[in-house]
C-alpha positions as CSV (number, residue, x, y, z in Angstrom):
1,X,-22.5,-7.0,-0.9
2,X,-22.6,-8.2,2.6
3,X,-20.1,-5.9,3.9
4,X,-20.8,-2.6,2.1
5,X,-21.2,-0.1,4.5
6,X,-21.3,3.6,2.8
7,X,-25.0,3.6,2.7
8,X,-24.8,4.5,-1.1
9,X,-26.4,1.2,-2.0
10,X,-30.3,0.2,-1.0
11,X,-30.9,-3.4,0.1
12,X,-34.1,-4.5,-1.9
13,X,-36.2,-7.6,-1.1
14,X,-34.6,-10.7,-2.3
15,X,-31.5,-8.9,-2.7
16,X,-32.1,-9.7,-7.1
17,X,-32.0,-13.2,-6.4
18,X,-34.4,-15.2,-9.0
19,X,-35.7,-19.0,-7.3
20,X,-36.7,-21.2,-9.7
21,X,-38.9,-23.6,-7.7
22,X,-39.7,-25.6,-10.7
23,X,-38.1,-27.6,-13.9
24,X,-40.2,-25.2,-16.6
25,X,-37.7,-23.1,-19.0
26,X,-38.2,-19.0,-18.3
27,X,-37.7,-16.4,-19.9
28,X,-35.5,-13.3,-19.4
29,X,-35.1,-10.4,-20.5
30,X,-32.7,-7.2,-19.4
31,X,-33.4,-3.8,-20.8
32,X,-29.8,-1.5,-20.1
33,X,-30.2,2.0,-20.5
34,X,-28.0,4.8,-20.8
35,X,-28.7,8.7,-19.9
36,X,-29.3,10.0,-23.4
37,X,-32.5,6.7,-23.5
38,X,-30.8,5.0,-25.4
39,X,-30.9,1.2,-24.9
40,X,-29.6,-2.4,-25.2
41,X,-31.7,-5.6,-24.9
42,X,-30.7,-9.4,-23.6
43,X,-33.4,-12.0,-23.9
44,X,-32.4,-15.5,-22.8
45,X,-34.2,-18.7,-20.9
46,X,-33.2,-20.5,-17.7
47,X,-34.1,-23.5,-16.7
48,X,-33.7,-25.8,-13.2
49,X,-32.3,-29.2,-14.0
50,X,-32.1,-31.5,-10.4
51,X,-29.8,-33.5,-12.0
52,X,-27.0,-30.8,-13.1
53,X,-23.7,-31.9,-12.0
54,X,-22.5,-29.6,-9.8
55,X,-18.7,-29.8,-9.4
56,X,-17.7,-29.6,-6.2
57,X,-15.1,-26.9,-4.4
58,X,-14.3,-27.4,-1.0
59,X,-12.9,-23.8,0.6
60,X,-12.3,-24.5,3.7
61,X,-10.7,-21.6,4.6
62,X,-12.5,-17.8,3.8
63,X,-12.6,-14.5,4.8
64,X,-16.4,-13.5,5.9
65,X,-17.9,-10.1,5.6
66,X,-18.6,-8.4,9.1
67,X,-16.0,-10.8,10.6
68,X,-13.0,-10.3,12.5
69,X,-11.1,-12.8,10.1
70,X,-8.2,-14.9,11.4
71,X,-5.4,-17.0,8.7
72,X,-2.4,-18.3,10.5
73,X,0.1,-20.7,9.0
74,X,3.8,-21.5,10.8
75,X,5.6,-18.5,9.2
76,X,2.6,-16.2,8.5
77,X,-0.5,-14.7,9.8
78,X,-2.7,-12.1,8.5
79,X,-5.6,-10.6,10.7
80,X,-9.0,-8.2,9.9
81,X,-11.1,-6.1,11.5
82,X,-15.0,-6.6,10.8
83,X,-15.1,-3.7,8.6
84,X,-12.3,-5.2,5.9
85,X,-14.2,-7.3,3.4
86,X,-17.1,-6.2,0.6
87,X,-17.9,-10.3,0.7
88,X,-16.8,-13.7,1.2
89,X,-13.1,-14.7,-0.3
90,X,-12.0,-18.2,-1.2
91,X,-8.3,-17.7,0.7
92,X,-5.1,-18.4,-2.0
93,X,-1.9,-18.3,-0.3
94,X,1.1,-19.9,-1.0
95,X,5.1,-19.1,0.7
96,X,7.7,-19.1,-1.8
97,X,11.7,-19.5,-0.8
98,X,13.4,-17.5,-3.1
99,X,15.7,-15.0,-1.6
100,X,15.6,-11.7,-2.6
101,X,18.4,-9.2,-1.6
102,X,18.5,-8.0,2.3
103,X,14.9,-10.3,2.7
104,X,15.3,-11.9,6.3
105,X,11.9,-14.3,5.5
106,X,10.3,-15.9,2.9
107,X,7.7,-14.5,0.5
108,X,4.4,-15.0,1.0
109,X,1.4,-14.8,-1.4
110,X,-1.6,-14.1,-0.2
111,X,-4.7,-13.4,-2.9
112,X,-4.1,-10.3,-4.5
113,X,-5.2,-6.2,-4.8
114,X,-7.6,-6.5,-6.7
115,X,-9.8,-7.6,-4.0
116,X,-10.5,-5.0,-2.5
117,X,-10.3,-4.4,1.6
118,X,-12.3,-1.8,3.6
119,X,-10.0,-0.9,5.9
120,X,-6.5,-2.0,7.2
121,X,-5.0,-5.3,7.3
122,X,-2.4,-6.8,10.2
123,X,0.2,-9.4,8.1
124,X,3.0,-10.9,10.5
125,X,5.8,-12.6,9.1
126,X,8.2,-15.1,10.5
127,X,12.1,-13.8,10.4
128,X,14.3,-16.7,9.3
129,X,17.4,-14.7,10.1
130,X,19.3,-13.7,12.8
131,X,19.6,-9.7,13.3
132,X,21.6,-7.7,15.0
133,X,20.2,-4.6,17.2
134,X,20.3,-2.6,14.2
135,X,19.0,-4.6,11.8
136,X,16.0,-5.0,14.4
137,X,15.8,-1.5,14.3
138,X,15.7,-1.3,10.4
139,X,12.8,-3.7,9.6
140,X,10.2,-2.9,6.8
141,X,8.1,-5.5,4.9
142,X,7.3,-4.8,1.0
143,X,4.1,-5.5,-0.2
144,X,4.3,-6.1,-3.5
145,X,1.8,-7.0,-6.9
146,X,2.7,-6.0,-10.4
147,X,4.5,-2.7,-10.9
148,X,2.8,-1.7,-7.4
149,X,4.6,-1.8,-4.0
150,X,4.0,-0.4,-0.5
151,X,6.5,-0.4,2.0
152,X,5.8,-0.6,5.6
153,X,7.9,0.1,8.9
154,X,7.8,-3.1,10.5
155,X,7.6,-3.9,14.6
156,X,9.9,-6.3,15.9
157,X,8.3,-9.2,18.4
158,X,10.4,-12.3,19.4
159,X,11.0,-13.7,15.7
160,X,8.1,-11.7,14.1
161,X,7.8,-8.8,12.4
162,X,4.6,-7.4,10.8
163,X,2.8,-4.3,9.3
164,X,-0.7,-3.0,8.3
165,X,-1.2,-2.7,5.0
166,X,-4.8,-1.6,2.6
167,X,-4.5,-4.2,0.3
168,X,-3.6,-7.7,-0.6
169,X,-0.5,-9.4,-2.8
170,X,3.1,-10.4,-2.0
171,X,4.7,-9.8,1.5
172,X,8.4,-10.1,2.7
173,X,10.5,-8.6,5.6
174,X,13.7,-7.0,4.8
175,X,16.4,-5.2,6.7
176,X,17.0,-1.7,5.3
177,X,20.2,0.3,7.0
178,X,20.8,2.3,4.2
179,X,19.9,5.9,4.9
180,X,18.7,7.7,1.7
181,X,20.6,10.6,-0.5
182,X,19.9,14.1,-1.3
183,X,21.3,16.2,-4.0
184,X,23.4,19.4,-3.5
185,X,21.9,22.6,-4.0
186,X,24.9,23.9,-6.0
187,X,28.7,23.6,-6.1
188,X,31.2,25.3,-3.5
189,X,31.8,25.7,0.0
190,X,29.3,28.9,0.1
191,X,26.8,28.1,-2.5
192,X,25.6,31.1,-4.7
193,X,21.6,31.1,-5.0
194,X,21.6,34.5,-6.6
195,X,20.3,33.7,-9.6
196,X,18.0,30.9,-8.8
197,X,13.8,30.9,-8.1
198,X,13.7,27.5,-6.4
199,X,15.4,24.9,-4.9
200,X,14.3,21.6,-6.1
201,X,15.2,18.1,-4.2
202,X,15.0,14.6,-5.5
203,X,15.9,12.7,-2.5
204,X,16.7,8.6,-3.8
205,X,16.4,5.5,-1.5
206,X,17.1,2.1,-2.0
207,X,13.9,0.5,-1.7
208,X,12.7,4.1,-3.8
209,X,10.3,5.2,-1.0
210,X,11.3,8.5,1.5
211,X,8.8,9.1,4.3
212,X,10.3,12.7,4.9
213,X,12.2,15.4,3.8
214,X,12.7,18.4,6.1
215,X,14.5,21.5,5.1
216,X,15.6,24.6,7.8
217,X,17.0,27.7,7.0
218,X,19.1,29.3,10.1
219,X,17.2,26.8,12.2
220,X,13.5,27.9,10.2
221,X,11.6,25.2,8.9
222,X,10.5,25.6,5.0
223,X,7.4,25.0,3.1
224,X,8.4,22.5,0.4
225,X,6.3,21.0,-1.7
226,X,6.0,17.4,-3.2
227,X,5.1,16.4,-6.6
228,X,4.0,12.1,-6.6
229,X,6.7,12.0,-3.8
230,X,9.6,12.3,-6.2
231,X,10.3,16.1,-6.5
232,X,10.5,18.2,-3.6
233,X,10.9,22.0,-4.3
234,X,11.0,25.2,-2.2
235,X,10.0,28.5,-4.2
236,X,11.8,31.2,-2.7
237,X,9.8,33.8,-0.5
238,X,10.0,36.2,2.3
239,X,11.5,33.6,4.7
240,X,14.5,33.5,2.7
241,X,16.0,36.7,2.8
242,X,19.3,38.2,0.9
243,X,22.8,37.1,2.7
244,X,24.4,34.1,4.1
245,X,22.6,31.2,5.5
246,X,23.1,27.8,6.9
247,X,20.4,25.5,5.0
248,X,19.7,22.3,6.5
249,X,18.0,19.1,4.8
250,X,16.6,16.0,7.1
251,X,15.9,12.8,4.7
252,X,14.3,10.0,6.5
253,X,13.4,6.2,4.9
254,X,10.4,3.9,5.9
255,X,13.1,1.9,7.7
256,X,13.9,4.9,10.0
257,X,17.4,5.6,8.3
258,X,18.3,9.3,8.8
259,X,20.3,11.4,6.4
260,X,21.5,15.3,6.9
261,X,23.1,17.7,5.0
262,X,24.1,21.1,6.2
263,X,25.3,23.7,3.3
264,X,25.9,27.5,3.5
265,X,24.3,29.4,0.9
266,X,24.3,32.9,-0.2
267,X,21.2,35.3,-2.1
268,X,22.3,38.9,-3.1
């Protein structure tokens, strides 16, 4: 394609395009062929007809291959870098005005991931709400297809807000203040650990995306590990020694909401 750029693929004279430069039928024929030799045969016949009817599409608006590639309507702009598209799109894009919980714009469709983009993509969306300070503060915008999203902090500019994102769908600004939640690591003003290997954490947000957890032992920053950004768990070792200890958890959203929780703990 026009804009592949890994170097994997070799260009090749004519690029496989046939010209038929006359009205005779020809054959052809296409011999597949898989690693063991095995193989499949297709034999058909083309044939140029000037007279064909040809139904006409008029796109007048595309994204281009080694392009920097501008879309702007009144409440929504998406931008790429030359690098973004394999080949030449046939723009879709629609704005819908349902309103969704906490949204603070309309949602706007705008082809979908399954094109897929080289490298990242600038989306601006218009706010059709007044915010407060906070809520200015708070701003993320949900890219959504399917059973797939991808939330984005989103930067505040005189009635705009926008992202960058790696991929195509549904886009929509919301205002997020709701810091996430963190589980206890047991029950009791001075929790006993004694007979536990692990601590395991399963922080929860409201729009079901953490950016961070931190956790700090006596001030000592721990090695947790993550499993599909659900489960984050701490194997005890050598940094947490037998006694009493302040333990410290940090939770932060995609919105920039901040949660701690500060617990003392005790291993015999």
């Amino acid at each position: 394609m026009p804009g592949e750029r890994s170097g994997v693929y070799k260009v090749i004279p004519d690029a496989g395009v046939i010209s038929l430069t006359d009205t005779l039928p020809h054959a052809v024929r296409i011999d597949v062929f898989d690693a063991a030799g095995n193989s499949s045969q297709l034999r058909f016949a083309v044939q140029y007809t000037p007279n064909f009817f040809k139904s006409p599409y008029n796109a007048t608006e595309q994204l281009i291959p080694n392009e920097v590639n501008v879309f702007e309507r009144p409440n929504f702009e998406l931008y790429t870098t030359e690098l973004a598209m394999y080949d030449t799109v046939n723009i879709i894009y629609s704005e819908l005005t349902n309103v969704s919980p906490g949204s603070v714009s309309a949602k706007h469709v705008f082809l979908n991931p399954k094109i897929p983009v080289h490298d990242s993509i600038t989306v601006r969306l218009k706010v059709n709400a007044k915010l407060t300070d906070a809520g200015a503060a708070h701003l993320v915008i949900v890219n959504k297809f399917d059973d797939k999203e991808i939330i984005q902090k989103a930067a505040w500019n005189r009635g705009w807000v926008s992202a960058q994102f790696r991929q195509f769908g549904n886009f929509q600004a919301f205002v997020d203040t709701i810091a996430p939640t963190v589980n206890a690591p047991g029950i009791g003003d001075t929790i006993n650990l004694t007979h536990a290997t692990r601590l395991v954490y399963n922080p929860k947000d409201n729009f079901k995306k953490v950016k961070s957890l931190k956790a700090e032992l006596d001030g000592q920053w721990l090695l947790l590990t993550n499993d599909k950004n659900l489960a984050f768990i701490y194997q005890f070792d050598d940094y947490f020694l037998p006694g009493v200890h302040q333990l410290k958890l940090t939770a932060e959203d995609m919105a920039g909401n901040v949660t701690e929780k500060t617990w003392w703990v005790r291993r015999q």
